[in-house]
PARO-215913 format. One record per residue (C-alpha): residue number from 1; x, y negated, z. Coordinates in steps of 0.001 Angstrom, whole numbers, plus 500000, padded with zeros to 6 digits. Example, Ala and Ser with C-alpha at 12.3 -4.5 7.8 and 13.67 -1.06 7.14 Angstrom:
<rs>
<vovex=1 east=512300 north=504500 up=507800>
<vovex=2 east=513670 north=501060 up=507140>
</rs>
This chain:
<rs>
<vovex=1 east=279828 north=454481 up=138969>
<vovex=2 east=283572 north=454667 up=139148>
<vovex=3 east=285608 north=451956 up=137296>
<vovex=4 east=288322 north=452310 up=134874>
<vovex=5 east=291615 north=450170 up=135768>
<vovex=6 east=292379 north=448004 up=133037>
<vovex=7 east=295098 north=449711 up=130661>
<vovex=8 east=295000 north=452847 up=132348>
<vovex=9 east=291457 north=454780 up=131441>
<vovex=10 east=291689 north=456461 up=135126>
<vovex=11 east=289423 north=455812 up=137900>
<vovex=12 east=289868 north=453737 up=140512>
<vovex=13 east=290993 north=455321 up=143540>
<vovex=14 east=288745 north=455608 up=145968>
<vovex=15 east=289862 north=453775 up=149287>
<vovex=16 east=288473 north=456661 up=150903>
<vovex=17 east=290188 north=459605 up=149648>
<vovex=18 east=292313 north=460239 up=152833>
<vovex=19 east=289118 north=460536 up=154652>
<vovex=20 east=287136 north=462323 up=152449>
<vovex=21 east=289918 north=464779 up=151901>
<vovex=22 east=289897 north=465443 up=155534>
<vovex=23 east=286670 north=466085 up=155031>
<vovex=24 east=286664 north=468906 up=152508>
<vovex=25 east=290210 north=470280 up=153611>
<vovex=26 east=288122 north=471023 up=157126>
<vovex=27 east=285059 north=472662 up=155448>
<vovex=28 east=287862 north=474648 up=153981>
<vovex=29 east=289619 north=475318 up=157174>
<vovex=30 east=286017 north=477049 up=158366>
<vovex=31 east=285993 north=479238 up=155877>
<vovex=32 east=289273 north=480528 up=155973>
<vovex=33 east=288895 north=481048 up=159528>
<vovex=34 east=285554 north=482765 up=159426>
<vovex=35 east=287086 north=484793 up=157104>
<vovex=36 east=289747 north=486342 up=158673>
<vovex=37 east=288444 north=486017 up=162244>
<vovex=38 east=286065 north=488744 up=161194>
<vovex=39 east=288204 north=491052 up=160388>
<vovex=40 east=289805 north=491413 up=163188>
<vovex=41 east=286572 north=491553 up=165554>
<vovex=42 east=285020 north=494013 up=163527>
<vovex=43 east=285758 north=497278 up=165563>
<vovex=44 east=284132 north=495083 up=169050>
<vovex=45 east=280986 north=494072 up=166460>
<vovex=46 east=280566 north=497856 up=165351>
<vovex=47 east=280648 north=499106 up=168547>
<vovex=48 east=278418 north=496286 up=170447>
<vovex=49 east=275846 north=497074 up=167365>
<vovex=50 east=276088 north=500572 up=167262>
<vovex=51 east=276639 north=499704 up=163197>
<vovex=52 east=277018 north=502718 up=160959>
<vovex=53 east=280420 north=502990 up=158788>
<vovex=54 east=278090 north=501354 up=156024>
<vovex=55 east=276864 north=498456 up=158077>
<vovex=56 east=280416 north=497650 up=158691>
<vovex=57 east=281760 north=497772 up=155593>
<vovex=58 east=278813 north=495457 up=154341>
<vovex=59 east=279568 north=493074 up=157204>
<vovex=60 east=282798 north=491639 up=154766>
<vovex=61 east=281848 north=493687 up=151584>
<vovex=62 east=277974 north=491988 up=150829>
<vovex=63 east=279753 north=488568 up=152289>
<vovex=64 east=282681 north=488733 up=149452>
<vovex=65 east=280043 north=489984 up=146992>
<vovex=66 east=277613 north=486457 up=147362>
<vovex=67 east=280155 north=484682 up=147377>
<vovex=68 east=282526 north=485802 up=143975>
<vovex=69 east=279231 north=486347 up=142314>
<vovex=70 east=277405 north=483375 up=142671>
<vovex=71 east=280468 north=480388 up=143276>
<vovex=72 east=280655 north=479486 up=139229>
<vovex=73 east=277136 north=478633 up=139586>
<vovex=74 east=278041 north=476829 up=143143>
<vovex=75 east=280883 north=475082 up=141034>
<vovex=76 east=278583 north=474008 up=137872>
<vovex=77 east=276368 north=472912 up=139784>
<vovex=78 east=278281 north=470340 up=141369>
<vovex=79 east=278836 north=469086 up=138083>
<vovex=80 east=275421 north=468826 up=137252>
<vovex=81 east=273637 north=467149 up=140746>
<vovex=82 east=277015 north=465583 up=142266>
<vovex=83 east=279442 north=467083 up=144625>
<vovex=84 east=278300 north=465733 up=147336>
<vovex=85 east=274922 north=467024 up=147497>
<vovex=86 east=276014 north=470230 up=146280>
<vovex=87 east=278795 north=470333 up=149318>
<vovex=88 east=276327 north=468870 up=152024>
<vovex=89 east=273806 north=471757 up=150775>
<vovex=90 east=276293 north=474873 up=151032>
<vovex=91 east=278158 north=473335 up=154217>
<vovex=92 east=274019 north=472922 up=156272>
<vovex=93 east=273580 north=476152 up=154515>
<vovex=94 east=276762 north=477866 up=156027>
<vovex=95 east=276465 north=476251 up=159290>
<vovex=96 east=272980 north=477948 up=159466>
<vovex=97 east=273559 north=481349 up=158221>
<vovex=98 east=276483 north=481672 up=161012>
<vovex=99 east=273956 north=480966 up=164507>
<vovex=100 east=271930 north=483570 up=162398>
<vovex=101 east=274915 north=486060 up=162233>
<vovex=102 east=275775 north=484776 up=165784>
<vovex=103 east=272345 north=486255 up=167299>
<vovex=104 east=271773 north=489049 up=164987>
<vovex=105 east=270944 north=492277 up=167398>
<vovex=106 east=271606 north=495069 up=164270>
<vovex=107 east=274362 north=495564 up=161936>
<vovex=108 east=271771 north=496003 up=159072>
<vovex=109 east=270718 north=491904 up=159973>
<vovex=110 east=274328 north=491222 up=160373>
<vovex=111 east=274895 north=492620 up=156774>
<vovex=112 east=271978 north=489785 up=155460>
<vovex=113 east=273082 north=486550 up=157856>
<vovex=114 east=276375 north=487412 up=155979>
<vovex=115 east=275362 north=487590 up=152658>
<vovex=116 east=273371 north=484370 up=153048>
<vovex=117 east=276872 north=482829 up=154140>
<vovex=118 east=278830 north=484177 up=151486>
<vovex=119 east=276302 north=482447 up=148880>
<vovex=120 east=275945 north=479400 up=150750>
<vovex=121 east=279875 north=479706 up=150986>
<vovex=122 east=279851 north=479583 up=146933>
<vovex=123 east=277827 north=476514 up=147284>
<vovex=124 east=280531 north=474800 up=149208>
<vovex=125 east=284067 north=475615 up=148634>
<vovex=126 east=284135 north=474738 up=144741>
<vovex=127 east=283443 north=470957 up=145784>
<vovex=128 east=286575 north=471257 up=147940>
<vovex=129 east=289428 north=471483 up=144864>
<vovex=130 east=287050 north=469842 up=142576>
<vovex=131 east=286764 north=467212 up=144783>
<vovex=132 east=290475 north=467313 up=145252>
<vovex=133 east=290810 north=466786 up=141433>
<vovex=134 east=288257 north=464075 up=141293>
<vovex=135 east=289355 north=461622 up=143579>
<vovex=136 east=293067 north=462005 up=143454>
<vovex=137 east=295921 north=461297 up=140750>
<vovex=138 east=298936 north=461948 up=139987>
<vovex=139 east=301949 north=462367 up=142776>
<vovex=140 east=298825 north=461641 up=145447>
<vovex=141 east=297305 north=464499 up=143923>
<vovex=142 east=300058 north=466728 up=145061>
<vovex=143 east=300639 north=465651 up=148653>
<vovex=144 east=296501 north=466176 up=149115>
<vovex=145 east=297322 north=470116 up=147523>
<vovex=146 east=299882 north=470120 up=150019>
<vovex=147 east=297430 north=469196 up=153076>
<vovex=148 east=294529 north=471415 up=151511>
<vovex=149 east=297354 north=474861 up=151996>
<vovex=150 east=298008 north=473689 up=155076>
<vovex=151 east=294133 north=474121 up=155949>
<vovex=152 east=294946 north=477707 up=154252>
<vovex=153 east=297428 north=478478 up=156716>
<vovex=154 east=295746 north=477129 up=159836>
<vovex=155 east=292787 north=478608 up=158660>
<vovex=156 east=294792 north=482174 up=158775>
<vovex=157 east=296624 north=481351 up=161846>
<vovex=158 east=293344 north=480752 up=163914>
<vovex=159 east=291067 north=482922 up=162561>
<vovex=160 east=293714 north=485890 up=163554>
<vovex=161 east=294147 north=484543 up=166932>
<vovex=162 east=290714 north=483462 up=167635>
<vovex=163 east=289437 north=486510 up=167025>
<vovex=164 east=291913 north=488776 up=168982>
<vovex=165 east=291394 north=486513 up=171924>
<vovex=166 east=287577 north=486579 up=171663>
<vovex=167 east=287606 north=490130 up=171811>
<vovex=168 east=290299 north=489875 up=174669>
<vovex=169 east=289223 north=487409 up=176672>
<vovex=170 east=285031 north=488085 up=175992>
<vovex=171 east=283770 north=483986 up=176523>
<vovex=172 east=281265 north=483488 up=178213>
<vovex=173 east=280225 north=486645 up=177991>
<vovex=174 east=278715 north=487000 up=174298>
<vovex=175 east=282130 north=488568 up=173053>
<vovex=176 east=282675 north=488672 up=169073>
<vovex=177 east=279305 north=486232 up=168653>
<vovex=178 east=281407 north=483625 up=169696>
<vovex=179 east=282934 north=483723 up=166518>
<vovex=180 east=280251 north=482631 up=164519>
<vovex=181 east=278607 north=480281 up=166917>
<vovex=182 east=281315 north=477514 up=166907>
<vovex=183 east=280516 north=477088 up=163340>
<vovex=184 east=277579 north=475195 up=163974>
<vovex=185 east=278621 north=472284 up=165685>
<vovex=186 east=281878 north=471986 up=163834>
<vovex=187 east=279441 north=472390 up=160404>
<vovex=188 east=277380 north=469545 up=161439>
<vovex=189 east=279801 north=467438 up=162578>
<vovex=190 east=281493 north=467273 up=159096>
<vovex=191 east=278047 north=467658 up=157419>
<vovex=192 east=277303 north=463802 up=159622>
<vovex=193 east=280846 north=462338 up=158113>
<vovex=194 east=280365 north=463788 up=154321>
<vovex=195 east=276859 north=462191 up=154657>
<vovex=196 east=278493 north=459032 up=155889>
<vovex=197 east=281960 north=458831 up=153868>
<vovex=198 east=281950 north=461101 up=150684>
<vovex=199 east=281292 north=459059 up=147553>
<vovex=200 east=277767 north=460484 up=144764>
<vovex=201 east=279808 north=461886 up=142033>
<vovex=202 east=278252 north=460604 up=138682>
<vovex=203 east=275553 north=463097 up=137337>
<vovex=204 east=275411 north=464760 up=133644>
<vovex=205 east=272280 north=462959 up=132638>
<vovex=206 east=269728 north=465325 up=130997>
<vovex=207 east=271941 north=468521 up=132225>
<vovex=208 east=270431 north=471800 up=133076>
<vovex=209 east=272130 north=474613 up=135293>
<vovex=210 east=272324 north=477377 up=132290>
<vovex=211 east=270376 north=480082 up=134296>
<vovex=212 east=270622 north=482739 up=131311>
<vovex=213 east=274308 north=482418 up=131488>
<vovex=214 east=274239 north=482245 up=135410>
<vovex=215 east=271979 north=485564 up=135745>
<vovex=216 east=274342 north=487427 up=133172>
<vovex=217 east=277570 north=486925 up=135149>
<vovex=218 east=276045 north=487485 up=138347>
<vovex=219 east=274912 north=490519 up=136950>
<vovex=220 east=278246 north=491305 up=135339>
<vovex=221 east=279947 north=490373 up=138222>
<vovex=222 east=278253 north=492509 up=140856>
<vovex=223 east=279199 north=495782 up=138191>
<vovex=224 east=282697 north=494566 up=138029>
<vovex=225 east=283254 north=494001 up=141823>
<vovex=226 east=280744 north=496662 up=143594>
<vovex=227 east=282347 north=499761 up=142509>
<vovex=228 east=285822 north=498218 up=143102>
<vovex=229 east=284849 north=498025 up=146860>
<vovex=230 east=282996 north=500311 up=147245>
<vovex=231 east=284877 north=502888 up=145077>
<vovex=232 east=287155 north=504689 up=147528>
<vovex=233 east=284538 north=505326 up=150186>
<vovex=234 east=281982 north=507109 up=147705>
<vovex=235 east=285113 north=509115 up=146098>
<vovex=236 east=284738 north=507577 up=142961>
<vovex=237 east=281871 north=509436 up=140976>
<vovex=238 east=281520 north=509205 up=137332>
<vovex=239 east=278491 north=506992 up=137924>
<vovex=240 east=280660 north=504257 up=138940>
<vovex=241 east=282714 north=504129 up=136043>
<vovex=242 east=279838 north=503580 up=133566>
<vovex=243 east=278936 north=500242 up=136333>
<vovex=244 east=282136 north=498933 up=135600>
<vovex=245 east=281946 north=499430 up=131788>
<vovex=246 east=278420 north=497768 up=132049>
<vovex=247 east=279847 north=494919 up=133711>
<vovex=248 east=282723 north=494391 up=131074>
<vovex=249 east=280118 north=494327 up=128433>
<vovex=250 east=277904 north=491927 up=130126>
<vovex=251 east=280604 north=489819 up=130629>
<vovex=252 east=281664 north=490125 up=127220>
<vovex=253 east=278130 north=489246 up=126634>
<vovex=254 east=278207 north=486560 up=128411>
<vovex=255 east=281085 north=484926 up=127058>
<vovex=256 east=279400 north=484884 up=123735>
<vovex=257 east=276668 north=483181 up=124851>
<vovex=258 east=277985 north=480256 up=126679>
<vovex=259 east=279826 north=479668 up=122932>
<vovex=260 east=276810 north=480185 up=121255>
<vovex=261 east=274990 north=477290 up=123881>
<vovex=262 east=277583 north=474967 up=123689>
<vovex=263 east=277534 north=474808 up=119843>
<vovex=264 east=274003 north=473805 up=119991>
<vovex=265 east=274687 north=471097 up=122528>
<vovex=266 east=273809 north=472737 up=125713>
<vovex=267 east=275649 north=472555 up=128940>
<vovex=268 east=277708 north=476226 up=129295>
<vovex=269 east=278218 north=477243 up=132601>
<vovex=270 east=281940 north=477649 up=131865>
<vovex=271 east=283371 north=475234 up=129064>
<vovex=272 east=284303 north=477074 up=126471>
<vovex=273 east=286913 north=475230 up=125434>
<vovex=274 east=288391 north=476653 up=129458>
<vovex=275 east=288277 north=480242 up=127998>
<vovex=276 east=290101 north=479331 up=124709>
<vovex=277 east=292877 north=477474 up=126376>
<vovex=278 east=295617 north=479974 up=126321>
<vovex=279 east=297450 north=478287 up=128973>
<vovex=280 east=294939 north=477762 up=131384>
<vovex=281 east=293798 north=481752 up=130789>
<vovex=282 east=297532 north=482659 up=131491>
<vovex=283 east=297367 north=480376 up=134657>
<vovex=284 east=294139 north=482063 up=136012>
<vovex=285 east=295840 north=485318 up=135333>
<vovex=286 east=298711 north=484567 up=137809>
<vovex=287 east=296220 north=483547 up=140094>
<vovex=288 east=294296 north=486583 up=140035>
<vovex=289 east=297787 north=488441 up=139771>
<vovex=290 east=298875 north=486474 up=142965>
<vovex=291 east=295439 north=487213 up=144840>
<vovex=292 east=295426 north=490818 up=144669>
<vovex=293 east=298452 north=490873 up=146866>
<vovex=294 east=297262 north=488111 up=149156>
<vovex=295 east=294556 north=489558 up=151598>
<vovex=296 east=295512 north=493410 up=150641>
<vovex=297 east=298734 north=492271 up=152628>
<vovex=298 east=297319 north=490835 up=155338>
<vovex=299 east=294871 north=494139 up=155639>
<vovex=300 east=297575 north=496895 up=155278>
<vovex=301 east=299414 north=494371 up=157864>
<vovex=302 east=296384 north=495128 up=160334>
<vovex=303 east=296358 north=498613 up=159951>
<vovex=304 east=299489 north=499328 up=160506>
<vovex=305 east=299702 north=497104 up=163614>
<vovex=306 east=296941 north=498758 up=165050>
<vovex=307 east=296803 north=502300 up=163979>
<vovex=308 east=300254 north=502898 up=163243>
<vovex=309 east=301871 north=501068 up=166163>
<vovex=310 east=298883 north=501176 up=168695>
<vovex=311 east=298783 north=497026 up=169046>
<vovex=312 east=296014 north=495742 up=170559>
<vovex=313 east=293504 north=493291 up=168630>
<vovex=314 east=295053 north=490298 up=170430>
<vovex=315 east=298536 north=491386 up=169750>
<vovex=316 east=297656 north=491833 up=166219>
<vovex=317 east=296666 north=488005 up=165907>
<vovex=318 east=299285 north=486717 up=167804>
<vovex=319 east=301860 north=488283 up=165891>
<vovex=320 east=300920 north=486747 up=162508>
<vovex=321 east=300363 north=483216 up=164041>
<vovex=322 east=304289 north=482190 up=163638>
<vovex=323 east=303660 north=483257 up=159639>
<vovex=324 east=300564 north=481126 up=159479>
<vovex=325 east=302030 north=478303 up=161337>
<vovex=326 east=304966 north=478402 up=159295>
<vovex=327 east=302700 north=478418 up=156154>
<vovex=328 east=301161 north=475271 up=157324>
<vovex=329 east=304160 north=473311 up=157881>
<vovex=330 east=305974 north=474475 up=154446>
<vovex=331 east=302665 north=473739 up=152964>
<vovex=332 east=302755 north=469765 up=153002>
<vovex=333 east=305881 north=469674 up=151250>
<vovex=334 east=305337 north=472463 up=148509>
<vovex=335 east=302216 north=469974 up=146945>
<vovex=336 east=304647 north=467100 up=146027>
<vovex=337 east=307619 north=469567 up=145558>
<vovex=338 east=305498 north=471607 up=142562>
<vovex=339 east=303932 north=468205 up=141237>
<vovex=340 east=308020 north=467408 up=140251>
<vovex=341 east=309195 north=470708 up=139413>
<vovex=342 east=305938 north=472220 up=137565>
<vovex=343 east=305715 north=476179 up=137150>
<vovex=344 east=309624 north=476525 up=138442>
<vovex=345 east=308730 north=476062 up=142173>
<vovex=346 east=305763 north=478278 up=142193>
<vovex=347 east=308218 north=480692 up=140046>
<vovex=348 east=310456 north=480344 up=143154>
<vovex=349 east=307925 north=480201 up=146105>
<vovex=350 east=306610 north=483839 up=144713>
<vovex=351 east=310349 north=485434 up=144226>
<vovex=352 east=311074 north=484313 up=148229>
<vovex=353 east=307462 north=486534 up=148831>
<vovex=354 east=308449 north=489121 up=147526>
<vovex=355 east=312022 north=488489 up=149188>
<vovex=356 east=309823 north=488727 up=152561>
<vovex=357 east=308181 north=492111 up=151653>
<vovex=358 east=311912 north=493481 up=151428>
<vovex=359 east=312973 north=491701 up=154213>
<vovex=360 east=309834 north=493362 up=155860>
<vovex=361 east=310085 north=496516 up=154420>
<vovex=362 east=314277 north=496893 up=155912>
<vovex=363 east=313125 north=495437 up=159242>
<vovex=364 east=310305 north=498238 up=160232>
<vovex=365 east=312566 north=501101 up=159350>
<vovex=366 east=315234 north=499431 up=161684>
<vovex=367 east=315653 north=500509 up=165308>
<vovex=368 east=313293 north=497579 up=167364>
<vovex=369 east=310830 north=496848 up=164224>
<vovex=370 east=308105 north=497976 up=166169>
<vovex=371 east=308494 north=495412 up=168772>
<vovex=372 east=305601 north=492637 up=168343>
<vovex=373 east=308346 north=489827 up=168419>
<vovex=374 east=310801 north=491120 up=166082>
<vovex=375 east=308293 north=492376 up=163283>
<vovex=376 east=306394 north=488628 up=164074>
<vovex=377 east=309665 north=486941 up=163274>
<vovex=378 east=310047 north=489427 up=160004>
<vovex=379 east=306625 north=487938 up=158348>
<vovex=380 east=308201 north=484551 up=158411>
<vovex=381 east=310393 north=484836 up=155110>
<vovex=382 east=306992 north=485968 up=153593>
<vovex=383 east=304880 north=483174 up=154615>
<vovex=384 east=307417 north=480233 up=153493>
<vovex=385 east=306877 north=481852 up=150157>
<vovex=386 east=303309 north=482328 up=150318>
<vovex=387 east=303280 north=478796 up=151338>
<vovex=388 east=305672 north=477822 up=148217>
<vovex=389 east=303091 north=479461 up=145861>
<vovex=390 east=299569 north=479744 up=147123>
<vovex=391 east=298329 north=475999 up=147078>
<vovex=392 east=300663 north=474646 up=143729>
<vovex=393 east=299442 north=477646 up=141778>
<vovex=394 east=295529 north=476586 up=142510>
<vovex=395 east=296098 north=473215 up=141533>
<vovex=396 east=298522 north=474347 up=138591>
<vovex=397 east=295257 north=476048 up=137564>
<vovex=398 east=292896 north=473423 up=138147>
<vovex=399 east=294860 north=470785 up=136673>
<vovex=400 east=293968 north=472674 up=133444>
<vovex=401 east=290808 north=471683 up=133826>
<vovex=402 east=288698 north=468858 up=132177>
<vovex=403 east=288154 north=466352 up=134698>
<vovex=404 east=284177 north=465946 up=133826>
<vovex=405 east=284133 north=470094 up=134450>
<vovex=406 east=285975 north=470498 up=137701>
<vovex=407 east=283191 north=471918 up=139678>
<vovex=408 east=282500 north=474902 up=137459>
<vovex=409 east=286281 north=475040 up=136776>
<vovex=410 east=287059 north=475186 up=140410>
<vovex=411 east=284085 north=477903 up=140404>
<vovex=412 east=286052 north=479812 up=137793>
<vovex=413 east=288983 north=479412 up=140092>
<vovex=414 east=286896 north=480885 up=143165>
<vovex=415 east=285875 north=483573 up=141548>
<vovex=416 east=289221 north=484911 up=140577>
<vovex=417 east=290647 north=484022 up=143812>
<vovex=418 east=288092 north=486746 up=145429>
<vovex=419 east=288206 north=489066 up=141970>
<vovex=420 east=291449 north=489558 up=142874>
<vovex=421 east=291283 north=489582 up=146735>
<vovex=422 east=288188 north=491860 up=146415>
<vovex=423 east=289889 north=494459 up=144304>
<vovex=424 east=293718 north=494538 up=145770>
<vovex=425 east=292437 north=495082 up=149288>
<vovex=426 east=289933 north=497747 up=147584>
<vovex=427 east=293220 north=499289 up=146202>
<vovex=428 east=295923 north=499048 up=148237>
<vovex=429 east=294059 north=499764 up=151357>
<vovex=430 east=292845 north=503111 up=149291>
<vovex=431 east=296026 north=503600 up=148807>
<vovex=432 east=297360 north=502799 up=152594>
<vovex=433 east=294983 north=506141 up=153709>
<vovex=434 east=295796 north=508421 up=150645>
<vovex=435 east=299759 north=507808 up=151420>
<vovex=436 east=298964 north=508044 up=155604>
<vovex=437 east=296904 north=511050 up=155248>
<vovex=438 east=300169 north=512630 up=154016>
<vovex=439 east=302656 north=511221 up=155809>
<vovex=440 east=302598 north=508640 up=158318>
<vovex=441 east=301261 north=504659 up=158769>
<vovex=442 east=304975 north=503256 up=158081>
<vovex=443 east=305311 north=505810 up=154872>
<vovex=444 east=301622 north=504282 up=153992>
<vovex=445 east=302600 north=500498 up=154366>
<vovex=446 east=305755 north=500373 up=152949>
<vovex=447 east=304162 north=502383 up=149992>
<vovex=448 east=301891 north=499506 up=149587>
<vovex=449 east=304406 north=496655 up=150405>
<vovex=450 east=306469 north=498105 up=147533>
<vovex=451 east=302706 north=497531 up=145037>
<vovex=452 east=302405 north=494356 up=146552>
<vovex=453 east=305981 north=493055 up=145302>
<vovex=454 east=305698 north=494453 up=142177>
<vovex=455 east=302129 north=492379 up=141521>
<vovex=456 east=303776 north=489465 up=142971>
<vovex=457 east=306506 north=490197 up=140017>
<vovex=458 east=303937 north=490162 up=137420>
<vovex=459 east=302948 north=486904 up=138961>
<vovex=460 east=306208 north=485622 up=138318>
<vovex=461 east=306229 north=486910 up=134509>
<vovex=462 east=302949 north=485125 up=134121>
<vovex=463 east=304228 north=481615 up=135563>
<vovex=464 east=307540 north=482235 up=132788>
<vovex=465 east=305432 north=482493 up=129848>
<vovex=466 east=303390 north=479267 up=130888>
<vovex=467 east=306471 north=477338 up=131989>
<vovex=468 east=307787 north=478643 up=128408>
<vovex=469 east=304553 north=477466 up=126657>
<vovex=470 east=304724 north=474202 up=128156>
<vovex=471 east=308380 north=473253 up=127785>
<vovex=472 east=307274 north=474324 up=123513>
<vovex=473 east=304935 north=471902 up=123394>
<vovex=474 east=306280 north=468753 up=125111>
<vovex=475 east=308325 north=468534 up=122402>
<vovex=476 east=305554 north=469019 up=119640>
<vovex=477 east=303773 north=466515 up=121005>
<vovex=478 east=306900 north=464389 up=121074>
<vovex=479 east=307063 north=464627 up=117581>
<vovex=480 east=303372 north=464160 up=117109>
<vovex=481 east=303902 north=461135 up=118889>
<vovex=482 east=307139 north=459765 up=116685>
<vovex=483 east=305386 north=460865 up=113096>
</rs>
């Protein structure tokens, strides 16, 4: 059990945090890597698996699916059992399910090792932030943010490079499997030191995992997202519309029921007092805001490097490596530099984004922004921005949160994270190939780098009103405080 200091009513810190943050910042690391080091082997694992346009699409569509659909349960969970065991469970899990991908011989098997790493994923990664929000306070909170984006942005620069240079450079001779393999011994590695070093996070005595309300979001979840991704490949029939309307009811549903559980004492999967918090909703809805024009960029980014200008997979990484490293390094100061400044330096982080979209947008059109090192010195501006918003905004979000619910909040947190990843590169990448199939790949991506900085504006409009809300109360509660 964790002991109050005297005076304060905090926990003690745990001596440990340093190391256990290392701990969960490199489970994090793995995933971000493994999930953009697929996209850019997919055309070598399509064509080594003979995989048909479905079976590729389901390779990151069925893994995004698990993994937004099931990580609130993943997060609640933690609350219930402990973090630890929840983390050591998804992280074995995960480590598992990729050697299963790794020596899959079809693209339909390839499709179900990823699926079972996407749910074992949703296990894992809500004990990272809630962790995060556990075991640190205050200003120590914010330099740990600061280290956990900087496991973003490696995460993004290796996973492009590794996987342009496994397809380049073929190790060993198993190619793109390669990708998935070195998972294992880097999952049980940190699966030995969690054992070891990460502290049992206190249990809810009595708790159950509310599978009513857990089977009615996956449900409602798996309407809301399935048509979204799937949506522009089918043409969008009418069929699909009445999905999505079925999954905004259930959800609807669903939110009535967790209120209706938690006023007769039960455990809600999400707290209800979360989803009445008008601050913390307007918080998530940056976030989701923010999201959408997160890995759409990155995509649209990839398809114009290689269709439009003919780069080669291993070009394609190494050009976004500078943005990635520079994301990292501007990342371990933007933690403590948002824990001062509050909404205002997320505010700023996204307005120097979009910034780097225009900055982007002039440079291609420009005689030489073709060339791999000028257009890889263009993405910079972008990713000091991304780096100035993406981790402070998360834990601006979490920090929301009720400590004694930070698993399932950090599973709310997930789950809009890949809402809004799911459906922005769902959109703008329909809308990359509607635009190119009438003009040309530049036309297409600076079509969709002018949606991207508009989102990122409504971003910004969000983080005003909640910077507005908070500097209103602050001095209510002042005069709360003096009455």
């Amino acid at each position: 059990m964790e002991k109050p200091e005297a005076g304060a009513g905090l926990p003690r810190p745990d001596p440990r945090r340093w190391w256990i943050l290392a701990i969960v910042a490199a489970a994090q690391f793995v995933y971000v890597v493994d999930a953009f080091v697929v996209n850019v082997a997919l055309p070598s694992i399509r064509t080594d698996l003979a995989a048909t346009t479905g079976e590729t699409q389901g390779i990151i569509v069925c893994y995004l699916i698990a993994f937004a659909t099931l990580v609130v349960t993943g997060g609640r969970l933690g609350d219930i059992v402990g973090a630890k065991k929840v983390f050591l469970a998804g992280l074995l899990g995960f480590t598992g399910a990729s050697l299963w991908c790794g020596l899959t011989h079809s693209g339909a098997e390839l499709v179900a090792a990823r699926t079972v790493q996407g749910a074992m994923a949703a296990l894992m990664i809500p004990q990272v932030l809630a962790t995060i929000h556990r075991v640190f306070q205050d200003e120590e909170r914010g330099r740990a943010i600061g280290i956990y984006g900087s496991a973003l942005g490696l995460g993004a620069a290796v996973g492009f490079g590794l996987g342009g240079w496994i397809v380049a450079f073929n190790l060993m001779g198993i190619g793109w499997r390669s990708i998935f393999f070195v998972n294992v011994p880097v999952g049980l590695l940190l699966a030995v030191a969690a054992l070891r070093l990460m502290p049992p996070a206190p249990r809810k005595p009595g708790a159950r995992l509310d599978v009513v309300g857990a089977g009615t979001l996956f449900v409602s979840l798996l309407a809301l997202l399935g048509p979204i991704v799937v949506g522009p490949d089918l043409g969008w029939p009418l069929w699909l519309g009445l999905v999505l309307a079925l999954g905004g009811v259930l959800l609807g549903g669903f939110v009535r029921f967790e209120r209706r559980l938690e006023a007769r004492g039960g455990l809600a999967l999400v707290p209800v007092d979360l989803l009445a918090d008008r601050p913390a909703m307007t918080a998530f809805l940056a976030v989701l805001c923010f999201t959408f024009a997160n890995l759409a960029f990155y995509l649209v980014l990839t398809f114009y490097m290689q269709l439009g200008l003919g780069y080669s997979p291993l070009q394609s990484g190494s050009v976004v490596v500078p943005l990635a490293l520079t994301f990292a390094i501007v990342s371990r100061k933007a933690g403590p530099w948002a824990q001062r400044r509050g909404p205002r330096a997320i505010i700023e982080g996204c307005c120097v984004q979009a910034l780097g979209l225009g900055v982007l947008a002039v440079g291609i059109m420009s005689p030489g922004g073709s060339d791999p090192v000028i257009l890889s010195g263009l993405l910079i501006v972008f990713g000091v921005g991304q780096a100035m918003a993406m981790a402070p905004l998360y834990g601006l979000a979490l920090s929301r949160v009720p400590r004694a619910h930070a698993g399932s909040g950090a599973g709310v947190l997930s789950t809009i994270q890949q809402i809004g990843n799911g459906s922005g590169a769902a959109v703008v990448g329909a809308l990359y190939f509607t635009v190119r199939g009438f003009g040309s790949d530049r036309a297409a991506f600076l079509v969709s780098l002018g949606v991207l900085a508009g989102t990122l504006l409504v971003t910004v409009v969000l983080l005003c009103i909640l910077r507005r809300s908070q500097e209103v109360r602050r001095p209510m509660a002042v005069r709360a405080i003096n009455a």
